[in-house]
MIRO-145198 format. One record per residue: x, y, z of N, C-alpha, C in turn; residue in one letter; residue number from 0. Coordinates in steps of 0.02 Angstrom, whole numbers, plus 50000, padded with zeros to 5 digits. Layout:
BEGIN
+-------+-------+-------+-------+-------+-------+-------+-------+-------+--------+-----+
|    nu |    nv |    nw |   cau |   cav |   caw |    cu |    cv |    cw | residu | num |
+-------+-------+-------+-------+-------+-------+-------+-------+-------+--------+-----+
|     X |     Y |     Z |     X |     Y |     Z |     X |     Y |     Z |      A | NUM |
...
+-------+-------+-------+-------+-------+-------+-------+-------+-------+--------+-----+
//
This chain:
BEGIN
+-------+-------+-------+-------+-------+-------+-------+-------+-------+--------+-----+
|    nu |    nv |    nw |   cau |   cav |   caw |    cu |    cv |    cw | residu | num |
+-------+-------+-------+-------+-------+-------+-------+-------+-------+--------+-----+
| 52887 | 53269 | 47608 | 52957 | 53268 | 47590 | 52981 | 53197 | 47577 |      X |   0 |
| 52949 | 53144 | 47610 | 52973 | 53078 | 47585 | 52961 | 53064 | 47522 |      X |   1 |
| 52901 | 53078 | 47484 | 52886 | 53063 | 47423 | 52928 | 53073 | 47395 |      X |   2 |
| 52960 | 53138 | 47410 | 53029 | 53163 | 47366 | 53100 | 53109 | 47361 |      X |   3 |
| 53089 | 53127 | 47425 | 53157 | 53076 | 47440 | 53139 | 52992 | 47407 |      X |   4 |
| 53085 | 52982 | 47395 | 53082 | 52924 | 47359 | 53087 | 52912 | 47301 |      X |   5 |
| 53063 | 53000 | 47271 | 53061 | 52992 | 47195 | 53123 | 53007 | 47170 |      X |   6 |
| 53167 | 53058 | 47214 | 53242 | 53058 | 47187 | 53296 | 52970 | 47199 |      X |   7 |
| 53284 | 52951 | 47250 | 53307 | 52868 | 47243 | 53289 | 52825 | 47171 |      X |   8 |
| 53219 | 52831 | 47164 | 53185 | 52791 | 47104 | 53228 | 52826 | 47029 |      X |   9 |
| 53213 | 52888 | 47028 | 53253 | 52918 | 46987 | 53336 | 52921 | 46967 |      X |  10 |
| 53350 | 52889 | 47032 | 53431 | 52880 | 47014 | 53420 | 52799 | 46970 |      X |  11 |
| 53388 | 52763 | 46998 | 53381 | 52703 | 46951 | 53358 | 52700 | 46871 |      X |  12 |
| 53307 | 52741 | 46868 | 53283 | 52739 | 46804 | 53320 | 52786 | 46755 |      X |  13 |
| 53351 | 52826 | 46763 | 53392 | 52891 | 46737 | 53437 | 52830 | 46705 |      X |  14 |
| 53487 | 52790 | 46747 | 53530 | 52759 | 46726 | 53550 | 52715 | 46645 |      X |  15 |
| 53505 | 52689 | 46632 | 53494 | 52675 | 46541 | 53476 | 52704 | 46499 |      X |  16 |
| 53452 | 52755 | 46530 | 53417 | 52811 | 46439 | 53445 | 52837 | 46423 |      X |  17 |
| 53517 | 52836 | 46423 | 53572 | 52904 | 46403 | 53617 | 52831 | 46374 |      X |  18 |
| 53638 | 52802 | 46329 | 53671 | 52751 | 46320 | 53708 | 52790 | 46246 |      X |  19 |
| 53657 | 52853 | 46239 | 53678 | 52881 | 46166 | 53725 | 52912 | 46178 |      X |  20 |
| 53721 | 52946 | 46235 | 53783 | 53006 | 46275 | 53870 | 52994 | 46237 |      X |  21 |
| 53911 | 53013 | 46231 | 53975 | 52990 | 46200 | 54007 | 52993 | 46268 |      X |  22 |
| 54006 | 52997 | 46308 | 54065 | 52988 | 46352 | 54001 | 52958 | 46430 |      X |  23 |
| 54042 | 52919 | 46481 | 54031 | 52919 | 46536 | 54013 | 52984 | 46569 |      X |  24 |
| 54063 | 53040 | 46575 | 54042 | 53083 | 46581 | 53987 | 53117 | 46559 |      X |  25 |
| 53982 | 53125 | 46508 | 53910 | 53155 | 46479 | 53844 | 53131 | 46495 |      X |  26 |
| 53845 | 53050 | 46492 | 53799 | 53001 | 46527 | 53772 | 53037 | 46590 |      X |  27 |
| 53833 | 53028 | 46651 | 53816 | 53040 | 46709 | 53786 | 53118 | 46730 |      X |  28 |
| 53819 | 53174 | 46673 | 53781 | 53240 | 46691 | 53719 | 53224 | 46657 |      X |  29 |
| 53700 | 53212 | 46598 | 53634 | 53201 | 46567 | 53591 | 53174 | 46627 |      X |  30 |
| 53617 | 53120 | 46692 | 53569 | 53091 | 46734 | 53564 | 53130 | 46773 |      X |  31 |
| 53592 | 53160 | 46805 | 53590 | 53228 | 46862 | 53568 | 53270 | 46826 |      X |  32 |
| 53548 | 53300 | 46785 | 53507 | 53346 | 46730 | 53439 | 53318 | 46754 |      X |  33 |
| 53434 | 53256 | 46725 | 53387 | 53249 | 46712 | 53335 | 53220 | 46782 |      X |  34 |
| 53388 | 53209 | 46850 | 53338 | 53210 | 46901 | 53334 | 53279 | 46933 |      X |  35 |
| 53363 | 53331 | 46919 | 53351 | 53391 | 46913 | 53291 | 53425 | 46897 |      X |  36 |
| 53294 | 53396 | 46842 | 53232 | 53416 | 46780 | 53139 | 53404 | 46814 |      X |  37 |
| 53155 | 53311 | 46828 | 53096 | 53281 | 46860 | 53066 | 53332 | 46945 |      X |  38 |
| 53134 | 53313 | 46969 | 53103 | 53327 | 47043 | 53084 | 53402 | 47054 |      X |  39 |
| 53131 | 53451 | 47007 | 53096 | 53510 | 47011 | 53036 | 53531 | 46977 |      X |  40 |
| 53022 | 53520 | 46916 | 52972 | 53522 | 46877 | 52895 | 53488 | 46940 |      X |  41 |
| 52926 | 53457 | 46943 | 52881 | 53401 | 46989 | 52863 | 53448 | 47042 |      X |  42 |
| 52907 | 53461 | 47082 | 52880 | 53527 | 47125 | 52842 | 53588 | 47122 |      X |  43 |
| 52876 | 53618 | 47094 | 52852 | 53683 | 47031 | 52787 | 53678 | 47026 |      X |  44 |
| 52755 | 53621 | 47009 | 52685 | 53609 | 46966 | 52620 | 53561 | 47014 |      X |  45 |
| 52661 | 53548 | 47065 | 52630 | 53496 | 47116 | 52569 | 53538 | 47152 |      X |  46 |
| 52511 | 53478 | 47112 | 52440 | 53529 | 47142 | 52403 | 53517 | 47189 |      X |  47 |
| 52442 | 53461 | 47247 | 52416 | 53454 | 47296 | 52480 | 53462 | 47353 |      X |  48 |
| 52514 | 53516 | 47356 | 52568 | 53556 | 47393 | 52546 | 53618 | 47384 |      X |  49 |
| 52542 | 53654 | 47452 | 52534 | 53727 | 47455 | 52598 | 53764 | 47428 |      X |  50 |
| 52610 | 53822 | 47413 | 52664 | 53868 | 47415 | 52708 | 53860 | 47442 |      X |  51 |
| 52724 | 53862 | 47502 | 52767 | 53838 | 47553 | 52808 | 53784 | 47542 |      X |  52 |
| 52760 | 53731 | 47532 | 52770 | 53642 | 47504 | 52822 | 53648 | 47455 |      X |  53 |
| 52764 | 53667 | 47399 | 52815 | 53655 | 47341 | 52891 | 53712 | 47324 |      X |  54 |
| 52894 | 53756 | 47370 | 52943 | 53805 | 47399 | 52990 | 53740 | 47424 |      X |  55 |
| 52979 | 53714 | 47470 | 53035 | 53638 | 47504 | 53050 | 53575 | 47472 |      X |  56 |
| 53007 | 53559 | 47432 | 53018 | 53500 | 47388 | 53061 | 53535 | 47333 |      X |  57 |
| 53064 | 53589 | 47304 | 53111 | 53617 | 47263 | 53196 | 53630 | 47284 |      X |  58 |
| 53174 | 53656 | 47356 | 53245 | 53655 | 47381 | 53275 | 53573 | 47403 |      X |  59 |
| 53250 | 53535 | 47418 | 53267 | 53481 | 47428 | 53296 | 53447 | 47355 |      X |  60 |
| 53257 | 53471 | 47305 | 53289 | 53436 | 47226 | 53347 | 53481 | 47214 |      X |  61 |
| 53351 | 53543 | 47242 | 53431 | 53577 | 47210 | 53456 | 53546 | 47269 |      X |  62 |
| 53467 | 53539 | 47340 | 53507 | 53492 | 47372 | 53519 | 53442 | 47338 |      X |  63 |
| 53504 | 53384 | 47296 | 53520 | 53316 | 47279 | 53576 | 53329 | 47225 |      X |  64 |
| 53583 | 53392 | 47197 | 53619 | 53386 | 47140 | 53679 | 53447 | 47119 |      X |  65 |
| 53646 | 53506 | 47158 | 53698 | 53567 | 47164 | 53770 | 53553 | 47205 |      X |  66 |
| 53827 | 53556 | 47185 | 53893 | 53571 | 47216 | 53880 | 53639 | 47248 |      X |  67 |
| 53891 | 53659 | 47332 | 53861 | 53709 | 47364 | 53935 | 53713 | 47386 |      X |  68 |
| 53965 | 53671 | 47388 | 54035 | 53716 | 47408 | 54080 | 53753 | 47357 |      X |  69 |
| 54080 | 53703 | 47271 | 54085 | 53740 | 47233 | 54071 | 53830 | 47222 |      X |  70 |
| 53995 | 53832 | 47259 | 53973 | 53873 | 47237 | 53984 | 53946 | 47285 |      X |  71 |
| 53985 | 53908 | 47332 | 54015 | 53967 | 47386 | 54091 | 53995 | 47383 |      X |  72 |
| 54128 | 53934 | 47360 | 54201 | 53959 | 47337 | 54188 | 54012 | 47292 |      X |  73 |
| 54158 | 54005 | 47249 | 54156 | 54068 | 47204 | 54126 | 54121 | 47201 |      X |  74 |
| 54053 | 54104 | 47240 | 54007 | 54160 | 47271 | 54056 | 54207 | 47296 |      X |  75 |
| 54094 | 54181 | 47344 | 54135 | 54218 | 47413 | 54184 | 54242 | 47372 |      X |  76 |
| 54231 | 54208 | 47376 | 54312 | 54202 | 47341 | 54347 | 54228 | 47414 |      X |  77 |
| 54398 | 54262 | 47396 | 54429 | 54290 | 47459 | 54371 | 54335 | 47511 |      X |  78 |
| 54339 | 54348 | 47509 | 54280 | 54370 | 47554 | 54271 | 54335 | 47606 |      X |  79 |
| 54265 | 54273 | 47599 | 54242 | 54236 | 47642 | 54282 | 54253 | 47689 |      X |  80 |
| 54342 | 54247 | 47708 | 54392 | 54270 | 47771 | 54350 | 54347 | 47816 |      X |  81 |
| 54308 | 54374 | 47781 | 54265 | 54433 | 47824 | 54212 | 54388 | 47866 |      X |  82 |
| 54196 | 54321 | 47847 | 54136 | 54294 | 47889 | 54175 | 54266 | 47968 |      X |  83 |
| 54129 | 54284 | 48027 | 54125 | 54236 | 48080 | 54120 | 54173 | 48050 |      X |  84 |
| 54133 | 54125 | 48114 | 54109 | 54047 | 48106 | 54042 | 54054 | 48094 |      X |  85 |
| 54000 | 54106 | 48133 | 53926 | 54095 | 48162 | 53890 | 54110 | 48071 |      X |  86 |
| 53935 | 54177 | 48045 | 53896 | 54203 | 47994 | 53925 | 54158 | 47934 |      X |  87 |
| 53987 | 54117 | 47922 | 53974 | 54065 | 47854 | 53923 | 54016 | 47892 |      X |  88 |
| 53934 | 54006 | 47942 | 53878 | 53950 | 47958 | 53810 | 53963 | 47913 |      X |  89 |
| 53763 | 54006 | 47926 | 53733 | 54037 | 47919 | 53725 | 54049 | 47849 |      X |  90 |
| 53783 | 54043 | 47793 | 53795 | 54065 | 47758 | 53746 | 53985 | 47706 |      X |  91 |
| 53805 | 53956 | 47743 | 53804 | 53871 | 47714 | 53728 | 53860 | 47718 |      X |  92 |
| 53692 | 53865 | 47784 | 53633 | 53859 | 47786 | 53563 | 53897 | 47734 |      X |  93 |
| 53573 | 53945 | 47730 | 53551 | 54000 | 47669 | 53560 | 53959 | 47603 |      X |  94 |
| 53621 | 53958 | 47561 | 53619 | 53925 | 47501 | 53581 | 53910 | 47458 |      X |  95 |
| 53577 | 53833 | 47501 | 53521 | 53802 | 47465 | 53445 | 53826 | 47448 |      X |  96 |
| 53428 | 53870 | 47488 | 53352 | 53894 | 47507 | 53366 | 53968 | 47422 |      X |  97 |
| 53427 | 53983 | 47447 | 53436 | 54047 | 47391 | 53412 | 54012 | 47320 |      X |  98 |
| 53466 | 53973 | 47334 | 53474 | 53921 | 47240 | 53431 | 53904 | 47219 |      X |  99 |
| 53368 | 53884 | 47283 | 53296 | 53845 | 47263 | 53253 | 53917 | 47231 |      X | 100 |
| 53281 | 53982 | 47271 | 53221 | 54030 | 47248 | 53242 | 54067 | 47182 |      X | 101 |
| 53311 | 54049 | 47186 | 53347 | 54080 | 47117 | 53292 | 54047 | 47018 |      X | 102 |
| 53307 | 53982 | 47080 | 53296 | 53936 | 47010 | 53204 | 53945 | 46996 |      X | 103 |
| 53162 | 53948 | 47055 | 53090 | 53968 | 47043 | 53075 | 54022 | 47021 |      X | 104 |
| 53114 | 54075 | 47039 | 53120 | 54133 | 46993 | 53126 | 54147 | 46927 |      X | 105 |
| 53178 | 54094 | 46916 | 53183 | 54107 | 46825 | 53159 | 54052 | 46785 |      X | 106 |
| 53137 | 54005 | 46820 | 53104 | 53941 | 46785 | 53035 | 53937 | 46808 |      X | 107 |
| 53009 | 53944 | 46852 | 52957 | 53929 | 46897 | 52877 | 53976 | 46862 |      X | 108 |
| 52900 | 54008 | 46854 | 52841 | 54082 | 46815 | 52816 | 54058 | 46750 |      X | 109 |
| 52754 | 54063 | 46721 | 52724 | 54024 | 46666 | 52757 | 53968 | 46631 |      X | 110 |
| 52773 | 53914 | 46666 | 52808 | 53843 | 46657 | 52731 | 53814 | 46613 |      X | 111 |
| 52742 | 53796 | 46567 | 52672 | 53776 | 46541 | 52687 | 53678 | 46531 |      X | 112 |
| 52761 | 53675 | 46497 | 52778 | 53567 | 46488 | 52843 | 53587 | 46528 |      X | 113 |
| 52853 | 53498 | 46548 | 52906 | 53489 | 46569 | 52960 | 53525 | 46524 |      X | 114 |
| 53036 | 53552 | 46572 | 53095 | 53559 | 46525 | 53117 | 53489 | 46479 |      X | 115 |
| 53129 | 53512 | 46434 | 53177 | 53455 | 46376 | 53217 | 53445 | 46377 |      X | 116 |
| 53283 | 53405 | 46395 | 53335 | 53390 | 46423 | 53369 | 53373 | 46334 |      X | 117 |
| 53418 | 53429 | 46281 | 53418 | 53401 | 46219 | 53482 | 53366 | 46208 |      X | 118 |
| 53542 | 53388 | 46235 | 53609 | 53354 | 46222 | 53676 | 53360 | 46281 |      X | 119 |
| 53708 | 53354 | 46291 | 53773 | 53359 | 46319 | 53849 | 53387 | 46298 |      X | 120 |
| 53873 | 53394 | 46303 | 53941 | 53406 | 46267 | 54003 | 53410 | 46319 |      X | 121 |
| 54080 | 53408 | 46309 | 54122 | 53428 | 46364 | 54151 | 53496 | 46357 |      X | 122 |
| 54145 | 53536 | 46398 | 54203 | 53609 | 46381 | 54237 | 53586 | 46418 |      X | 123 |
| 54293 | 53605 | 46441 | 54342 | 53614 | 46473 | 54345 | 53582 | 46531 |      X | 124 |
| 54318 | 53499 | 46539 | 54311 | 53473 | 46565 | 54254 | 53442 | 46629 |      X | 125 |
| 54234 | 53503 | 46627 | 54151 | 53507 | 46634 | 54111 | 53493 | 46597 |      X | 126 |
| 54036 | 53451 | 46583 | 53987 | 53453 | 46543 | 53928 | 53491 | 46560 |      X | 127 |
| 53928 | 53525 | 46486 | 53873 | 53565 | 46486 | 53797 | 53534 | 46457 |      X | 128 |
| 53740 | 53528 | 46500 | 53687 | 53496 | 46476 | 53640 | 53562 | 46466 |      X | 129 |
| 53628 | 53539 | 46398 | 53559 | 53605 | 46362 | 53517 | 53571 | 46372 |      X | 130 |
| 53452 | 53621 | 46401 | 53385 | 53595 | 46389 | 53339 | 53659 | 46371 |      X | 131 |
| 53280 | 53642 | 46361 | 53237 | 53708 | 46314 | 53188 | 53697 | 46383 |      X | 132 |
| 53164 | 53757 | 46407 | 53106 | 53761 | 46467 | 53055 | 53813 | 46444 |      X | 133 |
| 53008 | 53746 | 46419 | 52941 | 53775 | 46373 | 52896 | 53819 | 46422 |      X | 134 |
| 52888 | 53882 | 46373 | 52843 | 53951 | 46420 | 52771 | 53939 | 46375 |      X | 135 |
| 52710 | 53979 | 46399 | 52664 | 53958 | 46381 | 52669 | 54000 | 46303 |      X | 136 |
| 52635 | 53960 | 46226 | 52622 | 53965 | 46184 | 52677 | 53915 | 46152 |      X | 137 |
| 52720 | 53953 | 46100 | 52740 | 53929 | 46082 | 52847 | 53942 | 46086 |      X | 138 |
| 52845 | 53959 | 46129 | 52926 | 54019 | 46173 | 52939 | 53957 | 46223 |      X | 139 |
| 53017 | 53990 | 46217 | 53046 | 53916 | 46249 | 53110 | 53953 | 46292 |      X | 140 |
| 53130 | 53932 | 46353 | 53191 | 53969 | 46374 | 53249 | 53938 | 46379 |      X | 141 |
| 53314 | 53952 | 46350 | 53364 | 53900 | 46328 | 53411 | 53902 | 46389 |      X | 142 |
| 53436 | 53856 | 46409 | 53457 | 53845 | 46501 | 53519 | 53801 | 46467 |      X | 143 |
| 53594 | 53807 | 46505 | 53654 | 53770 | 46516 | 53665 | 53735 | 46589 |      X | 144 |
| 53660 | 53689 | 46593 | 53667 | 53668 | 46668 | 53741 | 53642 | 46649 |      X | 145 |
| 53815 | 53692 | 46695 | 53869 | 53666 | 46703 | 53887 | 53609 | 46750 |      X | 146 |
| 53893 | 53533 | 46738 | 53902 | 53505 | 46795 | 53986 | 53463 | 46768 |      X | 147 |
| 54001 | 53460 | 46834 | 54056 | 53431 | 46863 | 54070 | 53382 | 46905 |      X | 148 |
| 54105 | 53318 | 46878 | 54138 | 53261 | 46940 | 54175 | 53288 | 46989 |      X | 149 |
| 54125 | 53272 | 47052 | 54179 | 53296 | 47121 | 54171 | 53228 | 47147 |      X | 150 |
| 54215 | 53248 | 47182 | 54250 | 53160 | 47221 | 54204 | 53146 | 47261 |      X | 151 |
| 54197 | 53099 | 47268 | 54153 | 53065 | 47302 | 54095 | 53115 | 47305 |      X | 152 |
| 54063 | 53145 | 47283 | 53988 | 53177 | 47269 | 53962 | 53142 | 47202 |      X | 153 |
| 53987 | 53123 | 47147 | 53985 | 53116 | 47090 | 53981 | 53180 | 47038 |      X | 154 |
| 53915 | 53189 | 46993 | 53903 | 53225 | 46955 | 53867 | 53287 | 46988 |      X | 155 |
| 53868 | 53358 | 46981 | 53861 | 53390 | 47018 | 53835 | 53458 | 46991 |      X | 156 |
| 53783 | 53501 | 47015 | 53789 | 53564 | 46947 | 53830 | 53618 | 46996 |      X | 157 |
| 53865 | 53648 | 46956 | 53897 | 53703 | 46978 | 53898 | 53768 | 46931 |      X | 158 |
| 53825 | 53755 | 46899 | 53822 | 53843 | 46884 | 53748 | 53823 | 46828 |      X | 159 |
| 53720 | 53880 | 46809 | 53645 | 53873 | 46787 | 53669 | 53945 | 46736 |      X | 160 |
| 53648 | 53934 | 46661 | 53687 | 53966 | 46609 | 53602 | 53991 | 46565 |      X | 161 |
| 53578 | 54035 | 46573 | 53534 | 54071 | 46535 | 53546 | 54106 | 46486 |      X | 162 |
| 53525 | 54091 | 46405 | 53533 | 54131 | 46364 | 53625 | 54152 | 46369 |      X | 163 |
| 53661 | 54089 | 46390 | 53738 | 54122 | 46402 | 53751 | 54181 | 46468 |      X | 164 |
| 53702 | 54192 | 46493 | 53713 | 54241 | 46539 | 53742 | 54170 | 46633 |      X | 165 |
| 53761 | 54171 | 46633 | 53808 | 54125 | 46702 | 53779 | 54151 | 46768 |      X | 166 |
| 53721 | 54120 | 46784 | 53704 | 54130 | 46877 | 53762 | 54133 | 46913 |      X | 167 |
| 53818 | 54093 | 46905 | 53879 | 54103 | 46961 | 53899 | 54179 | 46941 |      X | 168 |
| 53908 | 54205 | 46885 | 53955 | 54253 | 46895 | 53910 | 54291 | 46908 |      X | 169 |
| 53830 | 54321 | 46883 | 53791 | 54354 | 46911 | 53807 | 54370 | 46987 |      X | 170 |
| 53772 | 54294 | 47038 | 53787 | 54314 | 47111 | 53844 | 54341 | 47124 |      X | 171 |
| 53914 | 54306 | 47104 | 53969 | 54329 | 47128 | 53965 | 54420 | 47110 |      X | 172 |
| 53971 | 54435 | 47068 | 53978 | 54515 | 47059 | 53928 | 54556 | 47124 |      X | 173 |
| 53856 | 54526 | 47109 | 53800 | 54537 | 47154 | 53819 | 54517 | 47199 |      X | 174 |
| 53864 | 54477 | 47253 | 53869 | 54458 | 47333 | 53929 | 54511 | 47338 |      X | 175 |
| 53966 | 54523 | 47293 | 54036 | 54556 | 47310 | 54026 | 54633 | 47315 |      X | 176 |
| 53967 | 54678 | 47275 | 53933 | 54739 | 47294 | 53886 | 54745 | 47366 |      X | 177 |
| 53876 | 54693 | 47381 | 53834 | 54676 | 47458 | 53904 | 54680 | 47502 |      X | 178 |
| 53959 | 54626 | 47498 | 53989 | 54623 | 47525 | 54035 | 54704 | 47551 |      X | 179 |
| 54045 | 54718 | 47494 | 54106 | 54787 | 47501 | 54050 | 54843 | 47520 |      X | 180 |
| 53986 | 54828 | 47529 | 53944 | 54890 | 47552 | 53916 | 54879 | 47624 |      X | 181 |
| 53902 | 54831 | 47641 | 53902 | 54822 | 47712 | 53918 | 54739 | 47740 |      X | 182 |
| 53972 | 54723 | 47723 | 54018 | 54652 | 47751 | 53949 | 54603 | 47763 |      X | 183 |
| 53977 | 54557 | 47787 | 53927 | 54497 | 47795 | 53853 | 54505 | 47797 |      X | 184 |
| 53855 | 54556 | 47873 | 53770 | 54567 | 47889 | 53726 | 54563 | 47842 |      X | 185 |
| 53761 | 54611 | 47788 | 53725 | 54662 | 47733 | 53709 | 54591 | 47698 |      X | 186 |
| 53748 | 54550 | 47666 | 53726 | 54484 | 47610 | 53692 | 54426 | 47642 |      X | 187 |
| 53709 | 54437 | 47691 | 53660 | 54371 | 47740 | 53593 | 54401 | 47738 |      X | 188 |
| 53572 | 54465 | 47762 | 53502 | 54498 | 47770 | 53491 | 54499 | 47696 |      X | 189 |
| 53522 | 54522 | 47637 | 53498 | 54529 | 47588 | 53468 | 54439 | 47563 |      X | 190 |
| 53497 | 54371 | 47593 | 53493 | 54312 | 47549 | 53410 | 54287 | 47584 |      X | 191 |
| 53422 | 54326 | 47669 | 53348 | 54308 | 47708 | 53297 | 54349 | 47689 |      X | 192 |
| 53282 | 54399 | 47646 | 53230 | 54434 | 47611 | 53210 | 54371 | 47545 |      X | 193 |
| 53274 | 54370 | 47519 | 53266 | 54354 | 47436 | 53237 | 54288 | 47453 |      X | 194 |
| 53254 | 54227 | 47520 | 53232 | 54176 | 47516 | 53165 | 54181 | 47523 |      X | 195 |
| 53142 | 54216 | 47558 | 53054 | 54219 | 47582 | 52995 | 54226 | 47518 |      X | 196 |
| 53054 | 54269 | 47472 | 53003 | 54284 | 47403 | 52978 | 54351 | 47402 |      X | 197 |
+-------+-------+-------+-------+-------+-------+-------+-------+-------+--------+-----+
//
């Protein structure tokens, strides 16, 4: 895990000048959180001297460096959240990251043949959206939106993962809110400790 933690430090340095094309500061700074995104998971994903397990933790440790998790639980939850104990958002908070890491090996992680291509930036609605193409084996490519956002003092941040236009946030949210209204907390906490294991 230190390697990691060394290569995401190194990576905040070198990220910093290759985006000079970017049109805005903003766009710059999501293009760099993209793109240590890009490294440290790919990097994981493919790492051939990490067991399963390994490269299972070095993945979640790269969506820690860059995912907004409170963002994401605000919206996961929405008014729901008021059904959790302290004990079960605890619990909740703790889960997350481990989900997001298996979310993202799930739909990226499976015949990864080159690194993803990190191709442009743009602003919607005040958020930047970074496209990249995540090459499958031959010649098929899977087209990915990473929504990120300036939060205060976090900096650049992703707060949502956009497939083919289809939105991971609103996915889970619909999907946590059928868990939720069918058996309250228990039910989505047990359902996030299956899905994390694989």
């Amino acid at each position: 895990m230190r390697r990691f933690a060394a290569l995401f430090a190194g990576l905040l340095i070198a990220f910093a000048p290759l985006r000079a094309s970017a049109e805005t500061q903003q766009e710059r700074e999501a293009l760099d959180t993209a793109g240590i995104l890009v490294e440290m998971a790919h990097g994981a994903l493919v790492a051939p001297d990490l067991d399963e397990a390994q490269r299972f933790q070095s993945l979640s440790f790269a969506v820690q460096q860059v995912f907004a998790f409170d963002i994401w639980e605000q919206f996961l939850l929405g008014d729901r959240a008021a059904a959790f104990s302290d004990s079960q958002i605890t619990e909740f908070r703790a889960l997350l990251p481990d989900f997001l890491a298996r979310l993202y090996a799930n739909q990226f992680g499976k015949g990864l043949d080159r690194k993803p291509e990190i191709q442009n930036a743009r602003t919607v609605r005040g958020d930047v959206l970074v496209r990249a193409q995540i090459p499958r084996a031959g010649d098929s490519s899977l087209p990915v939106d990473w929504r990120v956002r300036q939060i205060d003092g976090q900096g650049s941040k992703v707060i949502d993962v956009m497939v083919g236009g289809a939105s991971f946030l609103i996915l889970k949210r619909d999907e946590f809110a059928a868990l939720l209204d069918r058996g309250g907390p228990a039910e989505l906490l047990g359902f996030m400790r299956t899905f994390v294991k694989g």
